[in-house]
N, C-alpha and C positions, 0 to 999 in steps of 0.2 A: 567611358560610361555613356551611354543612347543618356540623350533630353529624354527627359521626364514632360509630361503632354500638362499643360497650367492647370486643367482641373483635377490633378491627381494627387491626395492627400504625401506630405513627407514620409519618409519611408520611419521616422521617427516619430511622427506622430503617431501614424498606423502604431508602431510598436506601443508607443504611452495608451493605446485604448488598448492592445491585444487582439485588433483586427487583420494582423495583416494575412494575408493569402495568399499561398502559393503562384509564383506566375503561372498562369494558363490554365488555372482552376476557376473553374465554374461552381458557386456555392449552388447546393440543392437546397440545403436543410439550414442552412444558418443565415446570417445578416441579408433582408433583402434592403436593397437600398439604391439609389443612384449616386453616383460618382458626383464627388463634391470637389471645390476647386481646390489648386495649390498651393499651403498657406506657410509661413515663414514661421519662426519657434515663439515671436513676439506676440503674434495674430490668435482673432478668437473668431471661433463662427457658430453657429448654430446650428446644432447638429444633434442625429439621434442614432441609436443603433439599433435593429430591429428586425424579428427574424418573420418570415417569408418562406414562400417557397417559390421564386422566383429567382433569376440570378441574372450575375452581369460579366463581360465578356472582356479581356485587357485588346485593347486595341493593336497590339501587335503581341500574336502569342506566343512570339521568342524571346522577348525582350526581356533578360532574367533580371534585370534589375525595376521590373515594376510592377507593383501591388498596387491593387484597385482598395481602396476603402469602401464597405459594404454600411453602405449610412441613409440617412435620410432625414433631410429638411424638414423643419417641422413648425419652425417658432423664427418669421427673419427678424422679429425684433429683438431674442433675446441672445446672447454669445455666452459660448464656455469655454473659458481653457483648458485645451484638451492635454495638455501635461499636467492638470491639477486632477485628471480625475484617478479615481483608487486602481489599484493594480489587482485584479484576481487573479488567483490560482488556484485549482483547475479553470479555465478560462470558460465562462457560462456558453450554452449554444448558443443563447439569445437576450440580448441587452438594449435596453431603451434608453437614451440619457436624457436627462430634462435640465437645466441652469438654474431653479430652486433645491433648497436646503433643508434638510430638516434638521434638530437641533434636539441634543438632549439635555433638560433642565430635572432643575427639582419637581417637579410635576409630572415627567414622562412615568406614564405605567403603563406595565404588561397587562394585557387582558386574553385570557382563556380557560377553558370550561375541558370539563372530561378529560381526558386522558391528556390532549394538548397543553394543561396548567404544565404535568410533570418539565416539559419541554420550556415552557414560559420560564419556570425557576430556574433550570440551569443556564441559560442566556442570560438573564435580569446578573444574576450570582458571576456569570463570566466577565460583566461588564460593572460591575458597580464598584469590586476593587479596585480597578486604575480611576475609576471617574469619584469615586466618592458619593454618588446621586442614591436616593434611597432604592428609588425603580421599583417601587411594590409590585406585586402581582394581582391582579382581582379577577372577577370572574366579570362584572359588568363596567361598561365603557362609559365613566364619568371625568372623562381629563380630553383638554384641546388637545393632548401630542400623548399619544398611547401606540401602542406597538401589539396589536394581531396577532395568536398566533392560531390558525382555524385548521381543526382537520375535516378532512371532507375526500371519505372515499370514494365518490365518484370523480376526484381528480385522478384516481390510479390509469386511469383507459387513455388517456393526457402526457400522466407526467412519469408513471411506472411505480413503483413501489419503494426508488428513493429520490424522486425529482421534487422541485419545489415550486413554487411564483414566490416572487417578493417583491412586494411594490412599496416603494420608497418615494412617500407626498411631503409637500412641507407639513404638514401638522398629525399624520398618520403614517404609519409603514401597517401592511400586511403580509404575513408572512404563509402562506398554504400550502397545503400537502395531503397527502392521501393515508402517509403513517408518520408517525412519530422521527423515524430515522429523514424523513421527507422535509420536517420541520426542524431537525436537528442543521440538515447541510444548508437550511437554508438564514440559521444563526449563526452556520461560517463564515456565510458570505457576508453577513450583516457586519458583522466581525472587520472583514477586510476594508469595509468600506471607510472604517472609521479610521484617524491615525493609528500608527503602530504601536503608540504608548498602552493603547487601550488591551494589550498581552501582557503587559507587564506587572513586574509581579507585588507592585507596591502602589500604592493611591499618590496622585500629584496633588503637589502643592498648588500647584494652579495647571487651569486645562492648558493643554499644546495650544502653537500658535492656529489660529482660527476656529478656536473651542470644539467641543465633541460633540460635530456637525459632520453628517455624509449628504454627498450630494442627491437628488431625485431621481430614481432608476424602477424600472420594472423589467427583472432576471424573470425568465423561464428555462430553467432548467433539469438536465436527469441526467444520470450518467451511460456511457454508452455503455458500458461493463459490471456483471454483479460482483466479481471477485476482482477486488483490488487490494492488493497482498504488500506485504514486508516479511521476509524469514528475519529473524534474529536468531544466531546460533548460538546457543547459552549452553551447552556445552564443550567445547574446548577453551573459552573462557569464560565463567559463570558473571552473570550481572545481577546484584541484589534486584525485589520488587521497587526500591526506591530510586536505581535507576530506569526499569521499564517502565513507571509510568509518568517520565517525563518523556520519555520514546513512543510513548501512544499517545499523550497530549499531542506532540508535535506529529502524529500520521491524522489523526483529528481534523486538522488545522486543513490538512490537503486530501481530508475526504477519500482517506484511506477507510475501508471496513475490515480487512481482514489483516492479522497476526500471527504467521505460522511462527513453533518456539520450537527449536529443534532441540530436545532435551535429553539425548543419549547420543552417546559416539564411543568409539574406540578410547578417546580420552578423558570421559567422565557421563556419569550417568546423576540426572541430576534432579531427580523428580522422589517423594516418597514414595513406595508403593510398601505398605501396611504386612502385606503376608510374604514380601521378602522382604527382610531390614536390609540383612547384608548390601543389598544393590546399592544404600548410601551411606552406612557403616564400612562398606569395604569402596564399591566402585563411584562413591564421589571424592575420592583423591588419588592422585599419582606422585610418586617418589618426587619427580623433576619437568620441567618445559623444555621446551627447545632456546635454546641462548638467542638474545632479542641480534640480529644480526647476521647471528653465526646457526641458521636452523639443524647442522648437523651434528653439533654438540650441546650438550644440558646446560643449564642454571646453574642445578645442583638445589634448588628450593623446593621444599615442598608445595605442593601446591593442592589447597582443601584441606579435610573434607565442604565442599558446597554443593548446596541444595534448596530444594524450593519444598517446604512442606507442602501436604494435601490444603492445610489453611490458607496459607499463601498463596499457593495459586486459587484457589477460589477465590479470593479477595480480587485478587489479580483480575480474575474473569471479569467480575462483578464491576471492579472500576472502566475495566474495557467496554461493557456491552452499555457504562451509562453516555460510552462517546460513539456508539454504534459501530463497534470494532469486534469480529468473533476471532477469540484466540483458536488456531485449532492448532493440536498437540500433534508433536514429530515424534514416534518412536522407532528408533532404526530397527528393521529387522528383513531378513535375515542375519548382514553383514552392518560395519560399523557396533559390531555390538560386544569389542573385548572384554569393557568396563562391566559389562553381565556377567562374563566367565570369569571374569577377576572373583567375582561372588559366589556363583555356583558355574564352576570347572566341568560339573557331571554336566552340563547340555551343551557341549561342544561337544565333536566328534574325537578330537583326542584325549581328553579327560584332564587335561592342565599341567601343574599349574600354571595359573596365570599371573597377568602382572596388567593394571591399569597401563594403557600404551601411553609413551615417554616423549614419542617423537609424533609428529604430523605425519599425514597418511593415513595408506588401507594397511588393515591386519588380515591375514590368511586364516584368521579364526574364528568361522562363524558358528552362528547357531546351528545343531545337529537337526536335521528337518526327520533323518530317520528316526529320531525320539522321541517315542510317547510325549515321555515327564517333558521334554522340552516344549513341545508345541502347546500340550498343556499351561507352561508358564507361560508364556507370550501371551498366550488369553486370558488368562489369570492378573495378567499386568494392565490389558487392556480394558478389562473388568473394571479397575479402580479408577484407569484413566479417563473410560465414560459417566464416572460418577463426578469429575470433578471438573470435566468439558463438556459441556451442552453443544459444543458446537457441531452442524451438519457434517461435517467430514473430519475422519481420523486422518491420520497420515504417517504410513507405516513403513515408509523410507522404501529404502528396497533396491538403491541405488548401490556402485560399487560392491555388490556380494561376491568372490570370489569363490569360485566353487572347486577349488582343489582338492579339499577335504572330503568334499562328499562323493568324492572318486573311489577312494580311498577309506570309506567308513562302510566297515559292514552293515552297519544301520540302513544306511541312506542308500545303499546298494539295495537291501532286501525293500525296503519302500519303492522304490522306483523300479521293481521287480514284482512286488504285488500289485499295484498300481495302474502295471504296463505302459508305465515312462519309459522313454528311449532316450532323452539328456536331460543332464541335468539338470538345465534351464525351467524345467519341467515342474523339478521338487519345488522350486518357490512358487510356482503358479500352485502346484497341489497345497501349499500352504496357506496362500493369499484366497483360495477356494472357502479354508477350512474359516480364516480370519472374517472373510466377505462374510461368511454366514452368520456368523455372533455378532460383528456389527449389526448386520441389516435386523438380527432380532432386536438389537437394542434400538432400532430407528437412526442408524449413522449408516454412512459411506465410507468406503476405504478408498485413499488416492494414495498416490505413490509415486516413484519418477521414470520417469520413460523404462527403464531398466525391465518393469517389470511386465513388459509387453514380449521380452526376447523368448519366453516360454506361453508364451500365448497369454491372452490377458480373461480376467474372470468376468462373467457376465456385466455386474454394476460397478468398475472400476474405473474412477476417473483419474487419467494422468495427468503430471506433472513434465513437463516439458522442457528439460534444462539443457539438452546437447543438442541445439539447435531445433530448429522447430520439425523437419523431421517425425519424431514419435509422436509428434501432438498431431500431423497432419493422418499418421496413419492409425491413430486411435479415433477422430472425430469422422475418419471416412467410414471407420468400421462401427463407430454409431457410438462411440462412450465422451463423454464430455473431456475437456481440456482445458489445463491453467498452464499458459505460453510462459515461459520463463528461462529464455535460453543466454549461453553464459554471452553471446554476442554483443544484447541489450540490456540483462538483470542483475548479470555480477557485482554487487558493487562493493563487495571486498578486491577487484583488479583497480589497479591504481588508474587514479582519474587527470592525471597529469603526469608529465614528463618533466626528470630535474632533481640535484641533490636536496630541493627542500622538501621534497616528498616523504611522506613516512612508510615504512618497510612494509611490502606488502606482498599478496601471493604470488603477483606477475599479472601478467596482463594486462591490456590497458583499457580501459571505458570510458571516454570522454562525456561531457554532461549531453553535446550536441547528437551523440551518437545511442545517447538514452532515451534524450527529446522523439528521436525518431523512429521508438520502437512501433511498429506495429503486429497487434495478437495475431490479426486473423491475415493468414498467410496469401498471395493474391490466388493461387492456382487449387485454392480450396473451392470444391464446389456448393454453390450458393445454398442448397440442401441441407449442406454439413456445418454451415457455418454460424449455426444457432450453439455449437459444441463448444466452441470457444468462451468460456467460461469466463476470459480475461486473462490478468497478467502478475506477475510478481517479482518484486526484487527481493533480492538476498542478499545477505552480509554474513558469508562465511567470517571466524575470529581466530583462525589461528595466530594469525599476524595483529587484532584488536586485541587490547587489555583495557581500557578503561571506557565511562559512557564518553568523556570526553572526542575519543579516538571512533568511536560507534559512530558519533553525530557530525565529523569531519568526511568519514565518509561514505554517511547519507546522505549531509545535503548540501548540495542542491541537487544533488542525483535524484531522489526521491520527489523532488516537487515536480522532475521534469517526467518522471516514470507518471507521476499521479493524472497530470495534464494529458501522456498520452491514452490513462485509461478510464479516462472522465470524457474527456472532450473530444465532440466531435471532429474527425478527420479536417474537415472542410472550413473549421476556423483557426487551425491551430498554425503556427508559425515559428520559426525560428527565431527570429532574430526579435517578432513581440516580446516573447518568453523573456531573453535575455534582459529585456528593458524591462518587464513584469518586475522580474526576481530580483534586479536591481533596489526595488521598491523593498520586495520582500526581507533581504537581509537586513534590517531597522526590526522586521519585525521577529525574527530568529534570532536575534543581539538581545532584542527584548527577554526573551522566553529562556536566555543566558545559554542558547543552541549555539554549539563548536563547529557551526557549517565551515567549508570555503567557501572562501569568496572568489568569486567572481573571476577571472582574469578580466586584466586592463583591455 
């Protein structure tokens, strides 16, 4: 290993702040700072982090084992131990540390006015269970140690529409922002800065050692990305409301905003929709699973009927958007859609019967696109599903359709004959035309997954990006937005370690460090297009998950490192900080009773 030059921070400490950087990156946008000396694990210095636009240079640009600390001196008579300060995740653009404290007593109260109270009460309420402390809220500032929280939309031109400031004094913090969800992320960090007890989900008998004190910092930060996603697939194994929203606490936490819920497939259909019962009378169960092991033979169990009533999922929304998370709904269509014909046989193209599919995989039996009455219900479905999702975008699958049927179906034959379709590919774009329109009347978007670009794509359609990035690049060239989510870097039902104590999974493999290093926006995207990149998403396909236990094994720590790459700027993020971060973090995931993995040694 090359000597390391004396005034170059340990490659460990850098990780304990989450500064370190890339060798032979030059920060534009993050920490400006000068290079501080080389200090031993014992040692304290005085030190700040703070962002600039200015940068600094490694003195030898090959040298892969050395990271510059992006710091700045500020205070020589005061020292901090840089292993004692808090770990964040998503790692902020921009951090100041200071060696005072601030402290919460019985006397800390929240103060704010308008619309910022609502935001004040669920912070004060997140924290007053583990600490026990009253923490009123008021609207004016009569207490030495009060906690800020200001809206002020002239910070949007600043900080964007979810960035925050948070300045952390010994006897004040402020917390600002331009909206609500701005003041929300910036209660996360608040959050992280304190010990990890402060998650948990019962009041201490006495504070952690060094009481419930965080140290002096002023964060500036926003995220690079508006959509930052989780799929959870809840149908091929259904998860009551009481497991997802301890699933959306913990995306919360890492300043996730968005929840796709993929809620129909070939093996169950799992949403009420009112003007067909059948779809959860008949297609929310199927005879048997695939054997935990042995995927090509059954159980022999039944399995359902499960479902999510219209009340439920509205509850559902409702608990989501108070953590600034929009759920939007997966309804598969064309294909993935047996569990429909299990219900009504008459909109396929053979006429049935059916049978809720038994085994994992595609079925060869989609929706009849030649069919009046069929295309009718699909709009009919999505009719009920915009009354019970507010959120901007449907999501109407559209991935794996096989289109052997409509070869073969004089329907779909005489449609793509009136038409003047020449393949197939064709009838789902003429369908996703018909879908695009009733959305847009409703004020939604239809997105979908790359799939549905093979028949040319419809005006306002934003893709979904899962077979490599690929169709995200030739959709954002041709001008429609994109959410990257390719099975490379988002899969995260492929197993994440190698070894018989892994649990059974669909194959493939995604390691945490090869998540860490997803990036959305592709390099040879031109700079024009590259506003289309919408962000990024993981998924948790469940053929191989049954329980939430098994969900949260393998989400996280995949999930914190996906969050990092679609929070945080390129130019502070780092590998090996992360690892020493999330080190941190699993006390506080243990807390929250989350069935992460841990870590390798």
């Amino acid at each position: 290993m090359k000597h390391q030059p004396s005034h170059l921070l340990s490659r460990l400490h850098l990780a304990v702040l989450g500064l370190l950087v890339a060798p032979g990156v030059a920060s534009a946008s993050s920490i400006n700072a000068v290079p501080v000396r080389f200090i031993h694990a014992a040692e304290t210095i005085p030190i700040s982090a703070r962002a600039s636009r200015s940068f600094i240079k490694t003195p030898d640009q090959t040298a892969m084992d050395c990271s510059w600390m992006l710091a700045q001196v500020t205070d020589r008579n005061s020292k901090m131990k840089l292993d004692k300060l808090p770990a964040i995740i998503p790692l902020p653009a921009q951090q100041t540390w200071r060696p005072e404290r601030f402290e919460f007593d019985s006397k800390t109260v929240f103060v704010a006015t308008g619309t910022a109270e609502k935001e004040a009460r669920k912070l004060a309420a997140s924290l007053r269970l583990a600490t026990g402390l009253p923490l009123s809220v008021t609207s004016s500032q009569h207490s030495a140690s009060s906690i800020l929280l200001v809206l002020d939309p002239a910070a949007e031109s600043r900080l964007g529409k979810e960035g925050y400031r948070l300045e952390v004094a010994r006897n004040q913090v402020i917390i600002k922002a331009a909206t609500e969800a701005g003041l929300f992320y910036g209660g996360v960090t608040l959050r992280q800065l304190l010990p990890p007890e402060i998650v948990g989900p019962h009041r201490l008998a006495s504070p952690p050692p060094g009481g419930w004190t965080m140290p002096c910092v002023t964060i500036e930060d926003a995220p690079r990305f508006p959509w930052r996603g989780l799929l959870l697939d809840v149908a091929r194994h259904f998860f009551p409301p009481d497991d997802l929203k301890p699933f959306i606490d913990a995306m919360a936490e890492y300043k996730f905003n968005t929840l796709q819920l993929h809620l129909t497939d070939d093996q169950g259909w799992r949403v009420e929709i009112k003007k067909y019962p059948r779809l959860t009378q008949v297609g929310a169960a199927r005879q048997e699973s695939p054997r935990r092991g042995d995927r090509e033979h059954g159980d022999g169990t039944p399995y359902g009927p499960y479902y999510y009533t219209q009340e439920q999922l509205r509850d559902l929304v409702a608990y989501a958007r108070e953590r600034h998370i929009e759920i939007v709904p997966e309804i598969e269509i064309p294909g993935h859609f047996l569990a429909a014909l299990a219900a009504y046989p008459d909109l396929s193209c053979a006429g049935g019967p059916f049978a809720v599919r038994t085994r994992w995989g595609i079925d060869q039996d989609v929706l009849c696109v030649g069919n009046d009455r069929a295309c009718e219900f699909v709009q009919d479905a999505l009719a009920e599903i915009v009354q019970i999702f507010p959120s901007r975008f449907i999501h109407i699958g559209g991935d794996e359709a096989p289109r052997d049927r409509w070869q073969n179906c004089a329907k779909c034959q005489k449609r793509m004959k009136d038409e003047g379709l020449t393949q197939p590919a064709q009838l789902q774009t003429w369908l996703n035309h018909r879908l695009e329109g009733f959305l847009a009347r409703q004020g939604r978007r239809l997105i979908g997954w790359d799939e549905i670009l093979e028949g040319g794509l419809t005006p306002g359609a934003a893709v979904m990006s899962w077979r490599g990035v690929a169709g995200g690049m030739a959709a954002a060239n041709a001008g429609h937005d994109v959410v990257m989510s390719p099975t490379t870097h988002c899969y995260l039902d492929y197993a994440q370690a190698k070894g018989p104590t892994e649990p059974e999974s669909i194959g493939g493999y995604l390691p945490l460090e090869q998540v860490y290093a997803f990036e959305p926006v592709p390099a040879d995207l031109p700079l024009a297009r590259r506003h289309h990149i919408l962000g990024g998403q993981g998924n948790l396909w469940t053929e191989y998950i049954q329980s939430r236990s098994e969900v949260e094994y393998f989400v996280y720590p995949r999930a914190a490192a996906l969050a990092e790459a679609l929070w945080s700027p390129p130019e502070v993020k780092a590998w090996a900080g992360f690892k020493v971060r999330f080190q941190a973090h699993q006390a506080r995931l243990a807390q929250r009773g989350v069935n992460y993995r841990p870590l390798d040694p």
